[in-house]
DOLUM-884133 format. One record per residue (C-alpha): x, y, z. Coordinates in nm, 4 decimals. Example, Ala and Ser with C-alpha at 12.3 -4.5 7.8 and 13.67 -1.06 7.14 Angstrom:
2
{u = 1.2300&v = -0.4500&w = 0.7800} $
{u = 1.3670&v = -0.1060&w = 0.7140} $
//
This chain:
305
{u = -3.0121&v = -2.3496&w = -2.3328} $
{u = -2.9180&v = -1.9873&w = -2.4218} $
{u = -2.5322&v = -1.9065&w = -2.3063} $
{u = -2.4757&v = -1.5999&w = -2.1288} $
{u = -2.2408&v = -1.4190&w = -2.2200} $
{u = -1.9294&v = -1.3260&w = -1.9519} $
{u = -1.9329&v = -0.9548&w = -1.7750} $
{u = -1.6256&v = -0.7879&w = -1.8783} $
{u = -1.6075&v = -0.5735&w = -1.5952} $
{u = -1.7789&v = -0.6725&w = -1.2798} $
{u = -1.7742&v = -0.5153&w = -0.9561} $
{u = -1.5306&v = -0.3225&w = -1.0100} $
{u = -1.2737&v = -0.5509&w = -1.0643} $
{u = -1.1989&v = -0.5466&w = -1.4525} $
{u = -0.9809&v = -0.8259&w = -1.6531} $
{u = -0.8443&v = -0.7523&w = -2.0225} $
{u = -1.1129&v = -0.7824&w = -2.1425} $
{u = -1.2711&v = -0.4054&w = -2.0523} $
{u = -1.1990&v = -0.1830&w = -2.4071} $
{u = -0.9729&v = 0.1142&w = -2.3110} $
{u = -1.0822&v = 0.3780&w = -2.5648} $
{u = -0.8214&v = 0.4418&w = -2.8310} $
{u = -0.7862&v = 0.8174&w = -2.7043} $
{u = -0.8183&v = 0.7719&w = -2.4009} $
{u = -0.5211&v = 0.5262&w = -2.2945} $
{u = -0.3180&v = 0.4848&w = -1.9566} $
{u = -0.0380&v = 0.7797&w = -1.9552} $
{u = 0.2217&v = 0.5932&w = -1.7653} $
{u = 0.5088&v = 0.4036&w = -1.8826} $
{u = 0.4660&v = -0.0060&w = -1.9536} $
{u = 0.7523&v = -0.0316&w = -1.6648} $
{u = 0.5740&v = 0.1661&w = -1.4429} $
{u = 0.1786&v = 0.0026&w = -1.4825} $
{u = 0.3630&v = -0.3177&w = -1.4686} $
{u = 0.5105&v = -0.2802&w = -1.1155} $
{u = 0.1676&v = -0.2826&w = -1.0179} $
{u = 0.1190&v = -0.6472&w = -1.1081} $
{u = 0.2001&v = -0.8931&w = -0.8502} $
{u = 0.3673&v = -1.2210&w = -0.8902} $
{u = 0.1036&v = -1.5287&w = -0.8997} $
{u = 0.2359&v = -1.8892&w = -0.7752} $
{u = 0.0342&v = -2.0881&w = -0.9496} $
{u = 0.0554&v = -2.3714&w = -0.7062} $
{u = -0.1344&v = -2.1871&w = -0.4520} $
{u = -0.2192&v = -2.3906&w = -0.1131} $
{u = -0.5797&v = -2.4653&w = 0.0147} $
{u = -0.5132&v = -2.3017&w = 0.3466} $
{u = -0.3836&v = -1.9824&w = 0.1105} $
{u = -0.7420&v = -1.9571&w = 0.0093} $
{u = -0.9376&v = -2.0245&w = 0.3013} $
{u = -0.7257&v = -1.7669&w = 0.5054} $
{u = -0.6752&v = -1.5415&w = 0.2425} $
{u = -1.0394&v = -1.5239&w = 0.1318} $
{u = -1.1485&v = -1.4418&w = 0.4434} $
{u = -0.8513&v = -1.2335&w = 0.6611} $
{u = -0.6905&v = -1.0281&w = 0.4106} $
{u = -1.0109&v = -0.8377&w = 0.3724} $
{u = -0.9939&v = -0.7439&w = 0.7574} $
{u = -0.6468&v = -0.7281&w = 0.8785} $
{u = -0.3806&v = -0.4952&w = 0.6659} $
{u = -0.0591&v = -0.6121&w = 0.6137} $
{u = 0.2845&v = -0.4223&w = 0.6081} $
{u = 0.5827&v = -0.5393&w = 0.4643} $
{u = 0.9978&v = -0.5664&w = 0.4032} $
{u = 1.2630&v = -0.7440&w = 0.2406} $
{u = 1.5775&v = -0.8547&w = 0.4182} $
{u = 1.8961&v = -0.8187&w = 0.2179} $
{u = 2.2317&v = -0.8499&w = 0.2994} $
{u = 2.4586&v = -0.5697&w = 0.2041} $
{u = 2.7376&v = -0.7719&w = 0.0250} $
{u = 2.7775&v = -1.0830&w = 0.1568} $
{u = 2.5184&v = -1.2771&w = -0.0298} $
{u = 2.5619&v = -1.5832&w = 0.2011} $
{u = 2.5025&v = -1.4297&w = 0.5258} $
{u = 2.2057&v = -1.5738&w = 0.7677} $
{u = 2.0090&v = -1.2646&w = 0.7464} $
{u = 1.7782&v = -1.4296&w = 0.9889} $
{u = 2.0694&v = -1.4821&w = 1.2284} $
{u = 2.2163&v = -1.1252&w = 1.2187} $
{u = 1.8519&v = -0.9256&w = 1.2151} $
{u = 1.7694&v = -1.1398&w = 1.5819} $
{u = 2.1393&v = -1.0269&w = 1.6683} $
{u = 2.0790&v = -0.6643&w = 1.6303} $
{u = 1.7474&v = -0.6134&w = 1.6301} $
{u = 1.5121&v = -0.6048&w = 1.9478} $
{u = 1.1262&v = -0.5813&w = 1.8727} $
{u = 1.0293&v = -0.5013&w = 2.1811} $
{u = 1.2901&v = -0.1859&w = 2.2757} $
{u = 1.1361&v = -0.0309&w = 1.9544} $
{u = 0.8113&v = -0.1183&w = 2.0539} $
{u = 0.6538&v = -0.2741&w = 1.7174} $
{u = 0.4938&v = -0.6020&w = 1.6472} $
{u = 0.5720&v = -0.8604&w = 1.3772} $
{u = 0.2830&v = -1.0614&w = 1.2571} $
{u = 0.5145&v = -1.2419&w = 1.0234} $
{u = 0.9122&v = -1.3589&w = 0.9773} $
{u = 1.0060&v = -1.5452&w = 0.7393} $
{u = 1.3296&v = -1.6604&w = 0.5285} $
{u = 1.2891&v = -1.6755&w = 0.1792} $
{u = 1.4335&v = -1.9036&w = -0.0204} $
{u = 1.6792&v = -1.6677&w = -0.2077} $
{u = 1.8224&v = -1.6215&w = 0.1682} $
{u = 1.6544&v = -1.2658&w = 0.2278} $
{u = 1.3898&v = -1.2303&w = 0.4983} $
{u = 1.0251&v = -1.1255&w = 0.4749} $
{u = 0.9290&v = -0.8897&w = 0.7687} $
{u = 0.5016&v = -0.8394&w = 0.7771} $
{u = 0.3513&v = -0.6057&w = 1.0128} $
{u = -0.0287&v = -0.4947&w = 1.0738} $
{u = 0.0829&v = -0.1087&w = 1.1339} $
{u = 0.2273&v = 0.1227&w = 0.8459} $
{u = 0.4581&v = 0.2693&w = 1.1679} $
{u = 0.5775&v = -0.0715&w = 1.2964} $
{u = 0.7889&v = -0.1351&w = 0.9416} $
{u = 0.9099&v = 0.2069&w = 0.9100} $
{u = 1.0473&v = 0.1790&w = 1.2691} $
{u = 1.1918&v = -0.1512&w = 1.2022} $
{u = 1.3579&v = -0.0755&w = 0.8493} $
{u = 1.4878&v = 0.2832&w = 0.9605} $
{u = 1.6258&v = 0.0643&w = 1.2542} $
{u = 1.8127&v = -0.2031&w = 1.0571} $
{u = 1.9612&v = 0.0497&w = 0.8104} $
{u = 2.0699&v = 0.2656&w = 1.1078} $
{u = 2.2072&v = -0.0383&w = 1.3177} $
{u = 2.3515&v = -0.2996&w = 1.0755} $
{u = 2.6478&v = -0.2634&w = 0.8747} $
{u = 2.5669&v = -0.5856&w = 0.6855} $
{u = 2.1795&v = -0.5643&w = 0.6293} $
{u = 1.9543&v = -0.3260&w = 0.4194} $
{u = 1.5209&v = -0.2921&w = 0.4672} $
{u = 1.3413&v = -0.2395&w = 0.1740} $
{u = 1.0186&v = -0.1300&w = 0.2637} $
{u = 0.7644&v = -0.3177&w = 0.0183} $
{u = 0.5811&v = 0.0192&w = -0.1335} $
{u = 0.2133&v = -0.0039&w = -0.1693} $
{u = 0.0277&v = 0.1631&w = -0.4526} $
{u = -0.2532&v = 0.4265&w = -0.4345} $
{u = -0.5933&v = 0.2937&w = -0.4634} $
{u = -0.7959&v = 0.2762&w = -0.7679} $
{u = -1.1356&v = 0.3546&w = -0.8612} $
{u = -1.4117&v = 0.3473&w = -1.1112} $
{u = -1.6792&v = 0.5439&w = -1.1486} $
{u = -1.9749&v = 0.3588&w = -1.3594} $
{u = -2.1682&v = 0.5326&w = -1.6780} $
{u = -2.0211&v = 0.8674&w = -1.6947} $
{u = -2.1615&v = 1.1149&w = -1.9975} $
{u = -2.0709&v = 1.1077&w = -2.3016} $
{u = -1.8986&v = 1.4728&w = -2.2632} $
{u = -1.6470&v = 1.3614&w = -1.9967} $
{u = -1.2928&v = 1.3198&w = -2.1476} $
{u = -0.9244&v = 1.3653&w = -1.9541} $
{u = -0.9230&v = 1.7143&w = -2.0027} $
{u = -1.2935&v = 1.7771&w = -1.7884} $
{u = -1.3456&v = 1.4788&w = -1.5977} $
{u = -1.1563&v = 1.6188&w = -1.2650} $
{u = -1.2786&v = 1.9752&w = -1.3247} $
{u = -1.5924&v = 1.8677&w = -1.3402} $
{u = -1.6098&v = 1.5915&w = -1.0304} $
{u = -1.4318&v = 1.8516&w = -0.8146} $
{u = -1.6817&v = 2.1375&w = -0.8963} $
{u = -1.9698&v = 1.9680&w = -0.8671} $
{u = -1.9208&v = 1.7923&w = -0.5156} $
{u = -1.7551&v = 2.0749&w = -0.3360} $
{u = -1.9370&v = 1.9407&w = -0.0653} $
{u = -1.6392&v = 1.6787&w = -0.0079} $
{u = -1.3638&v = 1.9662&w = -0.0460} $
{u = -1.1345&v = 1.7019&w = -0.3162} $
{u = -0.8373&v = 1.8903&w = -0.3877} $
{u = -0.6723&v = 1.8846&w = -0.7324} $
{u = -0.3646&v = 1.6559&w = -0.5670} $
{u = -0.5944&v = 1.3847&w = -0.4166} $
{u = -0.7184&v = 1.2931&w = -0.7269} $
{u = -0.5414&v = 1.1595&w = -1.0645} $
{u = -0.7051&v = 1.0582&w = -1.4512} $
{u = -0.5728&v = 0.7399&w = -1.5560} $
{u = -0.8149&v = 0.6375&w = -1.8136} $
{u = -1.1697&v = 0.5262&w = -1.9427} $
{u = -1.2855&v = 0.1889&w = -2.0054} $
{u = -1.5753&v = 0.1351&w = -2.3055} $
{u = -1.7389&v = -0.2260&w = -2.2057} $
{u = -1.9299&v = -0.4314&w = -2.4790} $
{u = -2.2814&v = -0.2279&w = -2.3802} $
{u = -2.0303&v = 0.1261&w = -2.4841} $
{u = -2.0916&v = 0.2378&w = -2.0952} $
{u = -1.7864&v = 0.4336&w = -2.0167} $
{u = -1.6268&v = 0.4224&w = -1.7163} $
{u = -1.4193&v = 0.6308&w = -1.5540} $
{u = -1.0760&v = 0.5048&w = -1.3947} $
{u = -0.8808&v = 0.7578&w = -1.1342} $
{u = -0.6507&v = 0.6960&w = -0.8684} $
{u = -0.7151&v = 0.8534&w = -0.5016} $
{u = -0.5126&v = 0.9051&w = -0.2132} $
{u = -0.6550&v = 0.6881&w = 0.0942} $
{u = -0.8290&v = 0.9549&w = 0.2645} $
{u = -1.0417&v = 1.0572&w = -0.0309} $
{u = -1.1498&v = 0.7083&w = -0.1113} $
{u = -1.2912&v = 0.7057&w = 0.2440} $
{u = -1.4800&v = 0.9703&w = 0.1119} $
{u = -1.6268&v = 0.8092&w = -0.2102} $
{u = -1.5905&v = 0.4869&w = -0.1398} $
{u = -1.9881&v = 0.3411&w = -0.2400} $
{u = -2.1544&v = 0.7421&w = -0.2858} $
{u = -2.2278&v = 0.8838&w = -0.6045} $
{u = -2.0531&v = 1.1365&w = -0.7359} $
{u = -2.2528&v = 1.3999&w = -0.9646} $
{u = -2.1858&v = 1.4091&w = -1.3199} $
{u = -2.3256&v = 1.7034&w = -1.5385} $
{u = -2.7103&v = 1.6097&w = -1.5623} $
{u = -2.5842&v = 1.2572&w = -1.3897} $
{u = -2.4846&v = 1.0767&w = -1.0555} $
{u = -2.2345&v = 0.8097&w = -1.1131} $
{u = -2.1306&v = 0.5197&w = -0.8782} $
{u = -1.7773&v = 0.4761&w = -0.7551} $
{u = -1.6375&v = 0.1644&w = -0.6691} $
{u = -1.2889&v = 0.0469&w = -0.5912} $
{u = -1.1229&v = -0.0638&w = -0.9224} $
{u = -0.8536&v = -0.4245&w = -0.9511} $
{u = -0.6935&v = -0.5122&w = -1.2729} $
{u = -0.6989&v = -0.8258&w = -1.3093} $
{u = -0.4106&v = -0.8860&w = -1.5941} $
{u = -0.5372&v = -1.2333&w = -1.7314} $
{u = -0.4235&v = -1.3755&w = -2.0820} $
{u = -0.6647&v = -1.4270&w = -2.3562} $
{u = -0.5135&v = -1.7368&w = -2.4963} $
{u = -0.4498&v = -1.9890&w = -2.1879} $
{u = -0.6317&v = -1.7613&w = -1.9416} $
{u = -0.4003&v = -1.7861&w = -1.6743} $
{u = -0.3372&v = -1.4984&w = -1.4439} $
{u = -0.0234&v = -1.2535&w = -1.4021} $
{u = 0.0620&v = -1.1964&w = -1.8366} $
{u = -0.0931&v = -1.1242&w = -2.1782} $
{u = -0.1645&v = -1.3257&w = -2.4594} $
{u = 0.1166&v = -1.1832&w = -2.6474} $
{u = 0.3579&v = -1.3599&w = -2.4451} $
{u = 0.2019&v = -1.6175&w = -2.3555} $
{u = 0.3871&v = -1.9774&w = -2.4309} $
{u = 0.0862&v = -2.2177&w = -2.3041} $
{u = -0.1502&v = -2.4131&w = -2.4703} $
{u = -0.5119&v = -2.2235&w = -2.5902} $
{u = -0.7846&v = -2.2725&w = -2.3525} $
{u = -1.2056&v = -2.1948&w = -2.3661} $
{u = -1.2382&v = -1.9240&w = -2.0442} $
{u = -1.5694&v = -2.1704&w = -2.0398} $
{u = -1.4713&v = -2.4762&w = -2.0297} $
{u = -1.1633&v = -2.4950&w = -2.0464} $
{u = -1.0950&v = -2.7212&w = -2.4000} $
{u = -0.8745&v = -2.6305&w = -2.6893} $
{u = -1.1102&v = -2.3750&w = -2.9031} $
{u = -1.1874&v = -2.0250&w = -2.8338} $
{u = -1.4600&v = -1.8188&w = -2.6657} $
{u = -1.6357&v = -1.7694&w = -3.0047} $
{u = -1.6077&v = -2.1037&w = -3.0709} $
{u = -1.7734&v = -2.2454&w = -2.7694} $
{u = -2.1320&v = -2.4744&w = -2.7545} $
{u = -2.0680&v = -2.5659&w = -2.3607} $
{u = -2.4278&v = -2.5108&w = -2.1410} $
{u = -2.3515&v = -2.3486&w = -1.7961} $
{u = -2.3621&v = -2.7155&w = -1.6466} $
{u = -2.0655&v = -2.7689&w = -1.8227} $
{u = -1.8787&v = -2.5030&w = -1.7697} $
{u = -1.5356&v = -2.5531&w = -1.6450} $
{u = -1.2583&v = -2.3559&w = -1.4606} $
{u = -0.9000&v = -2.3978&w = -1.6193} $
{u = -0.7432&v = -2.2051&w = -1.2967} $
{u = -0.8548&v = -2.4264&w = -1.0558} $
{u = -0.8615&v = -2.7460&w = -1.3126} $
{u = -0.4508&v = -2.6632&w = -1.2464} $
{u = -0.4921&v = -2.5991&w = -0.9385} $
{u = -0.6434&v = -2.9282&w = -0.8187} $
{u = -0.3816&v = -3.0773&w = -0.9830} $
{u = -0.1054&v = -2.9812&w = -0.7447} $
{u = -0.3144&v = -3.0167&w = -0.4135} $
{u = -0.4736&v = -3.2711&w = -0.2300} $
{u = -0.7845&v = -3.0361&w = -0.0970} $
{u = -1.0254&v = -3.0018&w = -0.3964} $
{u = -1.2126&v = -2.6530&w = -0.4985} $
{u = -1.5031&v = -2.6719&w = -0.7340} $
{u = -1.4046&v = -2.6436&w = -1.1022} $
{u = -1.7909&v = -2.6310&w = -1.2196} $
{u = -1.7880&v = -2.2443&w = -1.3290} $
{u = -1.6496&v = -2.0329&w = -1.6024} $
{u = -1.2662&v = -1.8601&w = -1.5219} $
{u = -1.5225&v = -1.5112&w = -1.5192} $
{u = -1.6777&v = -1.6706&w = -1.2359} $
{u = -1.7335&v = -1.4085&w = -0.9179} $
{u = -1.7393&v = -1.8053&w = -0.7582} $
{u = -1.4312&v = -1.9133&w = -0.8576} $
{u = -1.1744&v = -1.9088&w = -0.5406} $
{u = -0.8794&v = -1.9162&w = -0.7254} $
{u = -0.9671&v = -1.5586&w = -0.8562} $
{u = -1.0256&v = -1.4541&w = -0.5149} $
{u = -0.6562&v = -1.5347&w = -0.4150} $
{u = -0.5684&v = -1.3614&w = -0.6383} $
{u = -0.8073&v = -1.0330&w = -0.6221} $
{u = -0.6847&v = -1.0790&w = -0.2441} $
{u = -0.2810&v = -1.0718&w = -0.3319} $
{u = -0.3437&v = -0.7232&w = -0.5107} $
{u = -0.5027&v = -0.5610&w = -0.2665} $
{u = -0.2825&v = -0.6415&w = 0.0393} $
{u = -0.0508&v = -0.4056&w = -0.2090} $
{u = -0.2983&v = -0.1285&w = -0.2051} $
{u = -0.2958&v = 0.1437&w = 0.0588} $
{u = -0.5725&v = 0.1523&w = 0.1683} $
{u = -0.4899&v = 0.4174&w = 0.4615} $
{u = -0.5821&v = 0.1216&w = 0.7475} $
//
């Protein structure tokens, strides 16, 4: 049976894998693009991905760290319920919880409710500090783009051909354009919430074109182990086939699509007593480890809910 060969960049949500053209690359720092990446645990729980899967989606999330001022001992926990009254500032908490480092994670479901509360603790406390956690602007890619488009037209252009949607020059940042394996290009910007309301599934026009947008994830996955969350040139784990998950690479792989076997969730099985299905490739749009994951980066998008 004929293997298919993986999508690099599939529904918007892109691994490694998508070429960035050699011209063309990200403008911002390493330190910067990496504070976009969020910390994996590989030993996710089952009830992470049944609730994740199918809440994060819905319900926004809003959130702060606890820290004490100087005294790296103190109950944070203790002294926040000591000066702190939810209900005379008239938020909600969906979530508190006390890390093991001794900080405390504060979630809410309104943008206002954790600016009340950390402008409240920094006011009130002389022994606590809230860090707000900040969320990033969303992303977005817009599919098949011409040929002519480059970083010095591609805004121009989008802005003065749909001045039906009034986009102004501030709502709207180039960050780069992806080549995939068929050389489609696509376009990568970064929107503030309000406009991706806007564009969010529409077609923008193109020159002599009208190009899907969709909203864009990085998913930073390592070539060599294919693990989530770094790159192959750090990576200190043992090679493994994205298919099925054995000791060669991609190029070097015979397996059928019955045998096809997930590495992520191989692991992850190994750590949990619920089972998910291994029986797919780590490309997989099936695989539910991936959508943990896809779901972690975009409770740190704002998404202007």
């Amino acid at each position: 049976m004929a293997r298919r060969e993986p999508s690099r960049c599939e529904n918007g949500i892109c691994g490694e894998d998508a070429v960035v053209l050699p011209a063309e690359q990200p403008f911002k720092k390493e330190e910067e693009e990496a504070a976009r990446e969020v910390r994996i645990d590989q030993q996710i729980s089952y009830s992470n991905i049944l609730q994740l899967s199918k809440v994060s989606k819905q319900i926004p999330t809003f959130k702060a760290i606890i820290k004490p001022k100087t005294d790296n001992n103190a109950d944070c926990k203790k002294i926040l319920k000591e000066i702190i009254n939810p209900c005379n500032l008239k938020i909600g908490v969906s979530k508190l919880k006390q890390l093991k480092s001794g900080d405390v994670l504060i979630e809410t479901e309104r943008k206002k409710d954790i600016s009340v509360l950390c402008e409240a603790i920094n006011k009130e406390s002389s022994e606590l500090r809230a860090i707000p956690n900040k969320k990033f602007l969303p992303r977005m890619i817009i599919r098949d783009i011409p040929e002519e488009i480059d970083e010095k037209n591609a805004i121009s252009t989008i802005i003065k051909q749909n001045s039906e949607l009034n986009i102004k020059n501030d709502e709207i940042t180039f960050k780069y354009i992806l080549k995939n394996k068929r050389n489609n290009r696509n376009l990568i910007i970064e929107v503030k919430p309000e406009l991706r309301k806007k564009l969010i599934d529409k077609r923008l026009k193109i020159m002599w074109v009208t190009c899907p947008v969709l909203d864009f994830i990085h998913l930073k996955k390592c070539y060599n182990c294919n693990k989530y969350n770094h790159s192959s040139k750090i990576c200190k784990g043992e090679l493994s086939c994205p298919l099925c998950a054995e000791k060669h690479c991609l190029k070097d792989c015979k397996a059928t699509p019955d045998k096809f076997t997930c590495i992520n969730c191989v692991n992850f099985n190994k750590y949990n007593k619920k089972k998910v299905n291994t029986n797919h490739s780590v490309f997989s749009s099936k695989c539910e480890y991936k959508k943990v994951i896809e779901d972690k980066l975009k409770a740190n998008i704002d998404y202007g809910f």
